[in-house]
C-alpha positions as CSV (number, residue, x, y, z in Angstrom):
1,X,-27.6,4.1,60.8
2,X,-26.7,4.2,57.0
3,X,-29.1,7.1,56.8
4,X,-27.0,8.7,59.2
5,X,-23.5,8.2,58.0
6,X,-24.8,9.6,53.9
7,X,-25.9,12.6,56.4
8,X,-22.5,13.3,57.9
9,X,-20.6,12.9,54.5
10,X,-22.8,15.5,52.8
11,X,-22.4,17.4,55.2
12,X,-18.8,17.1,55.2
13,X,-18.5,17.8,51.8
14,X,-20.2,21.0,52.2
15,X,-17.7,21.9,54.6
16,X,-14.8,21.5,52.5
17,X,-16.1,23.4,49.8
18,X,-16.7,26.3,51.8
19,X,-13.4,26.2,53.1
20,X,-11.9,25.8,49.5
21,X,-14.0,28.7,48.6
22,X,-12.7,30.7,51.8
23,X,-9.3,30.3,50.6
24,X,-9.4,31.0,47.3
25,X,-11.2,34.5,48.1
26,X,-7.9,35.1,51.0
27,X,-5.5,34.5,48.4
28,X,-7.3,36.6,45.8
29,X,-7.4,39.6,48.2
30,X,-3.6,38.8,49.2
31,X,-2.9,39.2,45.6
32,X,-4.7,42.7,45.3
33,X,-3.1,43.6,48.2
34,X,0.5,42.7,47.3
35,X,0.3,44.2,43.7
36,X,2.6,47.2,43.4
37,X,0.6,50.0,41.6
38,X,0.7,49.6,38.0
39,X,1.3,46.1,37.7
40,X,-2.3,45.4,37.4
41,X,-2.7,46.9,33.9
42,X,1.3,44.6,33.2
43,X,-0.6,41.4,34.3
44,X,-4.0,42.3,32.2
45,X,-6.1,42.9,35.1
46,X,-8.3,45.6,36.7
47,X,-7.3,47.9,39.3
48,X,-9.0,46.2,42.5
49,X,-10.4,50.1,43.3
50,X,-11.8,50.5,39.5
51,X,-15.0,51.1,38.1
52,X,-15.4,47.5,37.3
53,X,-14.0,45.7,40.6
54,X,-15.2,41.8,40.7
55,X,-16.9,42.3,37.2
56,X,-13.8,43.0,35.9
57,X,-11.6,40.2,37.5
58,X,-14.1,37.9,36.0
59,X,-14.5,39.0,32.6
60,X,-10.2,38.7,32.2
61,X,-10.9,35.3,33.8
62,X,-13.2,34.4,31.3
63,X,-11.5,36.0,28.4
64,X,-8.3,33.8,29.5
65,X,-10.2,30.7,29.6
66,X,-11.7,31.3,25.8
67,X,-8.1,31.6,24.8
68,X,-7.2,28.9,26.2
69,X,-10.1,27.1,24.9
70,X,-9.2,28.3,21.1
71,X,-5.8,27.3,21.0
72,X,-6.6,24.1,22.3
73,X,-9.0,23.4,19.5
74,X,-6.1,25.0,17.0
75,X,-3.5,22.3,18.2
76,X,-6.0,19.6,18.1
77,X,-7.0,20.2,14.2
78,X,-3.2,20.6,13.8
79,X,-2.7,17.1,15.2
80,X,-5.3,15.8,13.0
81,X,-3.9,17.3,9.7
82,X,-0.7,15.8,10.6
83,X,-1.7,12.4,11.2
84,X,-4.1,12.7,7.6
85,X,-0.7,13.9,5.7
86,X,1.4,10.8,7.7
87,X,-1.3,8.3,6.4
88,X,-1.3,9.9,3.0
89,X,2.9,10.1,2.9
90,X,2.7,5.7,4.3
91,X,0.6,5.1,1.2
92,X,2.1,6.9,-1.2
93,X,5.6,4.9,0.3
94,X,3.6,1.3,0.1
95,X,2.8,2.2,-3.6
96,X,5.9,2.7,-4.4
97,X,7.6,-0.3,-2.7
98,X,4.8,-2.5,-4.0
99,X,5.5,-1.1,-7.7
100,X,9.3,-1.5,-6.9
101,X,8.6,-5.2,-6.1
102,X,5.7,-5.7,-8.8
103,X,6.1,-3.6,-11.8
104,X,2.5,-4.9,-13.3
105,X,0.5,-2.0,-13.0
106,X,-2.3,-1.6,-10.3
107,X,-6.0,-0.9,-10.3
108,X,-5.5,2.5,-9.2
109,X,-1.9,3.6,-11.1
110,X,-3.1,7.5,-10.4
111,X,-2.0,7.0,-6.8
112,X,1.4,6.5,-7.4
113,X,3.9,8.9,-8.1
114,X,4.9,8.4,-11.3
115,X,7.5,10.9,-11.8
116,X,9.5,9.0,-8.5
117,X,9.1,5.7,-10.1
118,X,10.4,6.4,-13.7
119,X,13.5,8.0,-11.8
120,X,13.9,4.3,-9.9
121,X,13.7,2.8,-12.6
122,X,16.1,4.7,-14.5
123,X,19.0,4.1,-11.8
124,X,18.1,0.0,-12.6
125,X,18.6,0.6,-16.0
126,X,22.0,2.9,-15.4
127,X,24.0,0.3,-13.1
128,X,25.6,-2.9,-14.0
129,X,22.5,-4.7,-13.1
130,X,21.0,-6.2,-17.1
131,X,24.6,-5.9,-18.5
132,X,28.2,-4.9,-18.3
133,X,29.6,-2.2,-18.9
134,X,32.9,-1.4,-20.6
135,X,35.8,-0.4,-18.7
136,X,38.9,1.1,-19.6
137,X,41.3,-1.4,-17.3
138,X,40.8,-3.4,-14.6
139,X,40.9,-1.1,-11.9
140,X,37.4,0.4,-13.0
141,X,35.6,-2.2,-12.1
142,X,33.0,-2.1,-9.2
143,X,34.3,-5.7,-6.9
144,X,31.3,-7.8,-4.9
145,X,31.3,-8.4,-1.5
146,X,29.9,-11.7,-0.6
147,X,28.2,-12.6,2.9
148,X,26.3,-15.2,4.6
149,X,24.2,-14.9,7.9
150,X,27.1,-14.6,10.1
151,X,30.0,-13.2,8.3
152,X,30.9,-10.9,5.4
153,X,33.9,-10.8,3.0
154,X,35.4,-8.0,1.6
155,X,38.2,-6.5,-0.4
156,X,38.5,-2.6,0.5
157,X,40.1,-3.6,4.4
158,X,43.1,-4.2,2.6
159,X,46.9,-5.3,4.4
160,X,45.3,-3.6,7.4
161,X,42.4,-5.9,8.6
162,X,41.4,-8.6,8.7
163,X,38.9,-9.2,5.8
164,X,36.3,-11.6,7.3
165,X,34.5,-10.1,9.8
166,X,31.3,-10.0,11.3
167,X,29.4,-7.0,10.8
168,X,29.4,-5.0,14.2
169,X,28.4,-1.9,12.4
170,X,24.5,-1.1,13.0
171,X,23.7,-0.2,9.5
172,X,25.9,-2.5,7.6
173,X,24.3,-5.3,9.5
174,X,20.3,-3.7,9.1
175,X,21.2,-3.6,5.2
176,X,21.9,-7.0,4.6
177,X,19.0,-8.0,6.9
178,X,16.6,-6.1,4.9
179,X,17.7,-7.1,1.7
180,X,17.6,-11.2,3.1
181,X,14.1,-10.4,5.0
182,X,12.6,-8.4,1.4
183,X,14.2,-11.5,-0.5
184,X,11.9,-14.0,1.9
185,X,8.9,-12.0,1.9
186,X,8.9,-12.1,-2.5
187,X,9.7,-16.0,-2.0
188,X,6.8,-16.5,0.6
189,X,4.3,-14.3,-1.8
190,X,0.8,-16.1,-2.1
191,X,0.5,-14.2,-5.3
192,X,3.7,-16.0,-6.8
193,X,3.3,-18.9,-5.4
194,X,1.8,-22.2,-5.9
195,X,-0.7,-23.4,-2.8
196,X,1.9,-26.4,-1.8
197,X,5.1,-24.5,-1.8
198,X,6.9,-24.4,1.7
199,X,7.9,-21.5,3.6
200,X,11.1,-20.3,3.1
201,X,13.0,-18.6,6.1
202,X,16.3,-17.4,7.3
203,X,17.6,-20.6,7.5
204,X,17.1,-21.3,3.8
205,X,19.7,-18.4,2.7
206,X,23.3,-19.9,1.2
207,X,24.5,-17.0,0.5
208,X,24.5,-13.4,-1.2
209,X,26.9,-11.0,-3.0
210,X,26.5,-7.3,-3.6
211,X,28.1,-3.8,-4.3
212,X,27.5,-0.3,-4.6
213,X,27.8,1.9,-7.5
214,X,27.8,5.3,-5.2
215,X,26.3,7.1,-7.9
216,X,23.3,5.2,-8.8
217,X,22.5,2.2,-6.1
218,X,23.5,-0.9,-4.1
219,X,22.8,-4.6,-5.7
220,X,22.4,-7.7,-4.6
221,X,22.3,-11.2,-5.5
222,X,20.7,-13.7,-2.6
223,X,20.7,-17.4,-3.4
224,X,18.5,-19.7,-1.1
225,X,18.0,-23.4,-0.9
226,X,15.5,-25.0,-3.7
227,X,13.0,-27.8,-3.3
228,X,15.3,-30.3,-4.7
229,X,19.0,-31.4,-4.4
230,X,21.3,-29.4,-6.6
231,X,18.1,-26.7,-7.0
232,X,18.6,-23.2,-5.4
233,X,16.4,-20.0,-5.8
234,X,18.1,-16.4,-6.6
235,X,16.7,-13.0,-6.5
236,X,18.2,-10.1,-7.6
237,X,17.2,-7.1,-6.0
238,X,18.7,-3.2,-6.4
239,X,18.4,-0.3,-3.7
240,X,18.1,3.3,-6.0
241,X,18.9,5.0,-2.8
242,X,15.2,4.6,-2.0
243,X,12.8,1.2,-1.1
244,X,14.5,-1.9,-2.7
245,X,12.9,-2.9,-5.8
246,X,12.8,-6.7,-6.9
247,X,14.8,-6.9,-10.2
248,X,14.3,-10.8,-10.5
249,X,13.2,-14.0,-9.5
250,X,14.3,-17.5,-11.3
251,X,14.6,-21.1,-10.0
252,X,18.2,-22.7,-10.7
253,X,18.6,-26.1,-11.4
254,X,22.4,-26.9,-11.5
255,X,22.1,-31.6,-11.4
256,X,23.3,-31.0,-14.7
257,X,25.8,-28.1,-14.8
258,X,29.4,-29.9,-15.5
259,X,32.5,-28.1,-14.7
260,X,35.4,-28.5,-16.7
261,X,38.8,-28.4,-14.0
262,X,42.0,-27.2,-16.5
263,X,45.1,-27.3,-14.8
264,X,47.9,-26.4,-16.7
265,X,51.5,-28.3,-15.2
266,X,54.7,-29.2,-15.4
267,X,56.8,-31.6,-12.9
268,X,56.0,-30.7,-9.7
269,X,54.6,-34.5,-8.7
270,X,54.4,-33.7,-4.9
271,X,51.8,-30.5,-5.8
272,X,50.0,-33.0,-8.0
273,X,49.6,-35.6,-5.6
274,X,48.6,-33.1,-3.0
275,X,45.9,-32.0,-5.4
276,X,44.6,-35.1,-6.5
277,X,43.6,-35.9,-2.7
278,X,41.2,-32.4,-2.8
279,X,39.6,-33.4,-5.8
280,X,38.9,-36.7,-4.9
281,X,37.3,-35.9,-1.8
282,X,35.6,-32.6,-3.2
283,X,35.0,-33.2,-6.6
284,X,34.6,-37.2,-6.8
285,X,33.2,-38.2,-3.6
286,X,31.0,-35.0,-3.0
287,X,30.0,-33.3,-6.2
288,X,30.4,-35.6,-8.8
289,X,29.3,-33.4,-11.7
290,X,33.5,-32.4,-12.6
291,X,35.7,-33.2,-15.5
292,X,39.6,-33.0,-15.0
293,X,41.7,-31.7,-18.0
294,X,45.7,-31.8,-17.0
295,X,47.7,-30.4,-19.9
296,X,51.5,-31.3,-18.9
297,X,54.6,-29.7,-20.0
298,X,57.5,-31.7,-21.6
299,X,58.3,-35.7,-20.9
300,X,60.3,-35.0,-17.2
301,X,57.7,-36.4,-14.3
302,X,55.2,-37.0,-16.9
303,X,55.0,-41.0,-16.1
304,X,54.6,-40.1,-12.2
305,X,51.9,-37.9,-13.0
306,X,50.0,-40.0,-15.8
307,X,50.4,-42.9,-13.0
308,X,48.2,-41.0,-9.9
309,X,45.6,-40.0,-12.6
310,X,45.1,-43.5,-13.1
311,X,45.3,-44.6,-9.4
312,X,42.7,-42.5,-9.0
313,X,40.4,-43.2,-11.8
314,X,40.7,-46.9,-10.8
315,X,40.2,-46.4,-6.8
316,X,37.5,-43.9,-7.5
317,X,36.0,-45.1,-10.9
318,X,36.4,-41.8,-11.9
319,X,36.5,-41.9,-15.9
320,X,36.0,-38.4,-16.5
321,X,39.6,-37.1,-16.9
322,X,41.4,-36.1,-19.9
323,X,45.0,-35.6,-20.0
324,X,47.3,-33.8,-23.1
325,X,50.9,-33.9,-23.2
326,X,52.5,-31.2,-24.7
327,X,56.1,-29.8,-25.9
328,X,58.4,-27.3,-25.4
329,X,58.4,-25.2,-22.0
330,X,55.5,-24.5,-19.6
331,X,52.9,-21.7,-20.5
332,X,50.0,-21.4,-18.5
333,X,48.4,-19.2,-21.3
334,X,48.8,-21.9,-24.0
335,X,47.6,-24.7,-21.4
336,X,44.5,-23.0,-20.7
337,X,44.2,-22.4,-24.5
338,X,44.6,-26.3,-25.6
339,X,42.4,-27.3,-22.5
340,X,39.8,-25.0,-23.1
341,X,39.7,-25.9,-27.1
342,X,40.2,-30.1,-26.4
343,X,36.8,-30.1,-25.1
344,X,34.4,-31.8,-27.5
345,X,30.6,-32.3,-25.4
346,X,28.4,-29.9,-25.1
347,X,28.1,-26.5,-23.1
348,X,30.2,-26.2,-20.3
349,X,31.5,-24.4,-17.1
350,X,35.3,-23.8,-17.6
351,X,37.7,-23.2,-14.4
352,X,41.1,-22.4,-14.8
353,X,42.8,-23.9,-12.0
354,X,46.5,-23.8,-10.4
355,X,47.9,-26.8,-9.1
356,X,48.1,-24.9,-5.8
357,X,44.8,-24.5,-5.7
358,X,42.4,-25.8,-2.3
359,X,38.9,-25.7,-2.7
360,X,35.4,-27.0,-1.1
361,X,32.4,-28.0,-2.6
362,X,30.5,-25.2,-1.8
363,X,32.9,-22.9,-4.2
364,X,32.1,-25.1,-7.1
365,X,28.5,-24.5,-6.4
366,X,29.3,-20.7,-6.2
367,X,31.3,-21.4,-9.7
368,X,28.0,-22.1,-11.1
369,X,25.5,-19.7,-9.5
370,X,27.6,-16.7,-10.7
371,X,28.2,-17.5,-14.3
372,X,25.6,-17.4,-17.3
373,X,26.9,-18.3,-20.8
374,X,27.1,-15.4,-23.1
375,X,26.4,-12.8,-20.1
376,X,28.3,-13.8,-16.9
377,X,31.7,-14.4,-16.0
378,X,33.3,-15.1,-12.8
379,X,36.5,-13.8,-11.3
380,X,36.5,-15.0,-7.8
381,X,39.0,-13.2,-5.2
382,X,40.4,-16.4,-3.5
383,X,42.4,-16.5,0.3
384,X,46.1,-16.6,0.1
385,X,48.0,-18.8,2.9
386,X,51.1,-17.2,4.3
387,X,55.2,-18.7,4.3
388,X,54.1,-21.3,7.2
389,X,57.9,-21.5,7.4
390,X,57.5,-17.7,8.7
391,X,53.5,-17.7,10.4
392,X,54.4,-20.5,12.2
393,X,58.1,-19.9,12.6
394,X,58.1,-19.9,16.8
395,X,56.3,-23.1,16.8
396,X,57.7,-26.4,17.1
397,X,56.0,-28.0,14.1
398,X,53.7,-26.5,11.7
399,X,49.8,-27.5,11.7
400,X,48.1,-29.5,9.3
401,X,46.8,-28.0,6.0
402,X,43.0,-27.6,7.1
403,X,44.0,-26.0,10.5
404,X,46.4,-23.4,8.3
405,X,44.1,-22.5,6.2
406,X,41.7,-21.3,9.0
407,X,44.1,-19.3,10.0
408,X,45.2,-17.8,6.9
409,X,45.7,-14.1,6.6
410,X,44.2,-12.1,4.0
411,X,43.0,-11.8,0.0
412,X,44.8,-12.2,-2.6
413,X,44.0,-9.6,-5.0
414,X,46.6,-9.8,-7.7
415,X,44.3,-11.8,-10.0
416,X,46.5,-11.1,-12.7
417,X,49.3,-13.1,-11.7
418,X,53.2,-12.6,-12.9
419,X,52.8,-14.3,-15.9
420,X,50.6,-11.7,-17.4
421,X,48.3,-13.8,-19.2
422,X,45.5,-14.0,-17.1
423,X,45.0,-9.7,-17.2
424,X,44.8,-9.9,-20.7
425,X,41.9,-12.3,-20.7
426,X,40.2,-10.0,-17.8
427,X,41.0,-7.3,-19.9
428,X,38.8,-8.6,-22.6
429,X,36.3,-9.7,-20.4
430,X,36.2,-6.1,-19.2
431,X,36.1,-4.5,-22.9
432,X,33.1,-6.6,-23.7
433,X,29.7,-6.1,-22.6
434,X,29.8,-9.0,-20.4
435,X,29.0,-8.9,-16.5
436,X,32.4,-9.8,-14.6
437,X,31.7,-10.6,-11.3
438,X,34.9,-10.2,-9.1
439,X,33.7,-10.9,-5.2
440,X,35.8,-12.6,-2.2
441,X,35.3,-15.8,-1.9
442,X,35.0,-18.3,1.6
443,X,35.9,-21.8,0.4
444,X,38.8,-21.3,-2.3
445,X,42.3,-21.0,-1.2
446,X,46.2,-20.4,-2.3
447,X,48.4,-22.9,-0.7
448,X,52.3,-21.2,-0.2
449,X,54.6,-22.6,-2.4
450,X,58.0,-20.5,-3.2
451,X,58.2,-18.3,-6.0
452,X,60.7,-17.8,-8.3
453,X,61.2,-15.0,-10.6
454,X,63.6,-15.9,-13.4
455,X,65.7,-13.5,-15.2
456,X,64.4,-14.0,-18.5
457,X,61.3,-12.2,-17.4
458,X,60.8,-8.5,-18.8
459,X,61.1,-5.5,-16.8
460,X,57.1,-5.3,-15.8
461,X,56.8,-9.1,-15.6
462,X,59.7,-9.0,-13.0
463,X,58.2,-6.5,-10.9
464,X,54.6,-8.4,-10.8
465,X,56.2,-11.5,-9.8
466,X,58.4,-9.8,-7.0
467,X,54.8,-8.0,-5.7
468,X,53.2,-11.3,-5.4
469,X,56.2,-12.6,-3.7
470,X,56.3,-10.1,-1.5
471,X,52.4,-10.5,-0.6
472,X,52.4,-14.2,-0.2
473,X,55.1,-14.5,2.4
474,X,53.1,-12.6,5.3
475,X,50.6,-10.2,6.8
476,X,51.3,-6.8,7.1
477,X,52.4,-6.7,10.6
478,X,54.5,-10.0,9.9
479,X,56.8,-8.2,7.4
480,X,57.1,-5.4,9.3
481,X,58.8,-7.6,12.5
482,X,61.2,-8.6,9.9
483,X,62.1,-5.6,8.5
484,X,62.8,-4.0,11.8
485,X,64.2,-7.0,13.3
486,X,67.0,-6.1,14.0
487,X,65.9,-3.2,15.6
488,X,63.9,-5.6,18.0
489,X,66.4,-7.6,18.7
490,X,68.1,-4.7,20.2
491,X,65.9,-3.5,21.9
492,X,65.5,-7.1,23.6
493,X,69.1,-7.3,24.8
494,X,68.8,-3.8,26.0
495,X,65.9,-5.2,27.7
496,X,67.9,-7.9,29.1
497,X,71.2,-6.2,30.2
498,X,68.9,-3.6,32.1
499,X,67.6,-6.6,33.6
500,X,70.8,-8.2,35.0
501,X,72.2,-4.7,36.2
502,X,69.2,-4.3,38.9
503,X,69.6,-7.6,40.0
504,X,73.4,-7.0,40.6
């Protein structure tokens, strides 16, 4: 029976071929026949009543398929050319980010491209990256933005946005994920590491600051998490408008970096008090590695303000305090002075503080991560809270002090302040061949307070003290609604009087 069926099927087969066979011959003779006369010779082929007939049908047949066959072969040895020049351009590209990363040379040096390297190596050496540069004035110099995982701060957005945000752009956001991702891959490298260090990962990452000189190259600074409390890791890393290229790589131990708090004041108890409760709970109960220099102002409030130092130092048993009475009227300039030249111990961190100051403990660890001594200083950008008397003016109360200041509205860029004094020192900052880094920061604020500008001010001092007036009472948009207030108010009753007339 089996024998049978294989029979039939073979049989079968046969069948069909003949018929595909049959077919092909009909349509071939409906194609001779069909031709118009002298298309044959247009198309390449024979005339059907030629010398050559089916000879010649099949020769073009054959000659076709031998073309076909040859360019076949051509596109394949193209393909393989290509994918032999792609391999060679990936290696030449893993050389370089490998030298970028490692600038020890490599068993084989001839297979990197030298000339490429020198010229990456020579943006390093051109940006801010080993040392300042000196700058004419203060508006010359290249500002840091700062970032974390989630969010990034920045200074160009201006009065116009807000300047936290979380990158939505594409390549903004694929930047700073390369540079953390190249920052973990040097950390986690078996060749610089020791056999029992842990893994560091996304997690570990504090935070990172960076900024782009257009003309040379983008740099950043990462800082992650170290082994111990108070230890952190930094990497500096620099994009030449090519593969990143590892700068540097150091261990920071800060258990023993003090910072010395110098707030220059006079009367104003209520500000001091108010104060006094941040640095307690910041800077007594959490860091603990902070010395308090208060240089007061004449002999009016002095008593109330020597009193809560000492409540403080006795509720806390917190001895590290100093506090120097002067004469004469305030000056911030000459209390930063005297504060800065009382100190007696040994090397340490200075911040020059306001009394209206607000910070976290995180910003004191940012304090000390972006200074060096002799190479580094620190200029941090700080958020300015609004008039709540004005933010908060169709409320019924206004909100406590840590609920404001998540809601406060911008930068405050005017680092100089009205007084003056604080531009001349960045000035001279900026004439030496220190690096000043000036970057946004998340956990230092500016709490409102009124300002007054005096008439005994000069002419230039006046006008800096009305411009930071005028940018600490409200956002943008805020002080538009007031200037045209009156316009909305018309346009309300307006509103309001068209309002009753369709009713009537």
């Amino acid at each position: 029976m089996m024998m049978v069926r294989r029979g039939l099927l073979a049989w079968i087969s046969r069948l069909v071929v003949l018929l595909v066979l049959l077919c092909c011959a009909i349509s071939l003779l409906y194609m001779l026949a069909c031709t118009p006369k002298g298309d044959e010779e247009k198309l390449g082929l024979p005339r059907a009543n030629g010398p050559t007939g089916k000879e010649g049908y099949q020769a073009v047949l054959q000659e076709w398929e031998e073309q076909h066959r040859n360019y076949i072969s051509s596109l394949k040895t193209q393909i393989a050319q290509l994918k032999d020049a792609l391999q060679e351009r990936s290696e030449q590209l893993r050389t370089v980010r490998d030298h970028a990363r490692d600038p020890a040379p490599r068993a084989a040096p001839e297979t990197a491209p030298a000339d490429l390297l020198a010229f990456l190596r020579s943006q390093v050496d051109k940006a801010e990256v080993h040392a300042g540069v000196k700058l004419a004035t203060e508006y010359a110099a290249v500002p840091f933005d700062s970032f974390t995982l989630q969010k990034v701060y920045q200074l160009e957005t201006g009065l116009t946005r807000h300047p936290e945000e979380k990158p939505v752009r594409k390549d903004k956001r694929d930047e700073l994920v390369e540079a953390i991702e190249s920052a973990l891959e040097t950390l986690n490298n078996p060749a610089e590491s020791s056999p029992i260090q842990r893994t560091y990962t996304a997690s570990d990452f504090i935070e990172g600051i960076y900024r782009t000189e257009r003309d040379k190259g983008t740099l950043y600074e990462l800082t992650f998490k170290g082994d111990q409390k108070h230890e952190f890791r930094r990497l500096v890393l620099f994009r030449p408008f090519g593969p990143i290229m590892k700068v540097k790589k150091e261990k920071l131990n800060m258990a023993s970096t003090l910072i010395n708090i110098i707030v220059p004041l006079a009367r104003r108890v209520d500000k001091f008090r108010q104060f006094m409760q941040n640095f307690r709970e910041m800077c007594i109960q959490q860091d603990g590695r902070v010395h308090l220099t208060v240089v007061y102002f004449g002999k009016e409030q002095m008593n109330e303000v020597k009193g809560i130092l000492e409540n403080t130092s006795k509720a806390a048993s917190f001895r590290n305090f100093t506090f120097i009475p002067l004469s004469g009227e305030f000056s911030r300039g000459k209390g930063l002075d005297v504060g800065a030249r009382f100190w007696k111990g040994s090397n340490v961190l200075l911040f020059f503080c306001d009394v209206d100051i607000y910070f976290t403990t995180e910003f004191l660890d940012t304090c000390r991560l972006n200074t060096q001594p002799g190479r580094k200083v620190f200029y941090p950008v700080l958020f300015s809270q609004y008039n709540p008397g004005i933010i908060y003016g169709h409320h019924d109360a206004v909100p406590p002090l840590e609920q404001q200041l998540l809601l406060t509205g911008g930068f405050d860029l005017d680092i100089k302040g009205w007084g003056g004094e604080d531009v001349h020192l960045y000035r001279k900052y900026l004439h030496s061949n220190l690096i000043v880094v000036r970057t946004p920061v998340r956990g230092l604020f500016h709490l409102w307070h009124e300002k007054r500008c005096v008439d005994e001010l000069t002419p230039e001092q006046y006008k800096m003290c009305m411009q930071s007036k005028a940018m600490n009472e409200a956002s943008h948009g805020q002080l538009g609604m007031l200037v045209f207030r009156h316009e909305i108010e018309a346009h309300l009753r307006k509103q309001k009087q068209k309002t009753g007339s369709t009713k009537t």
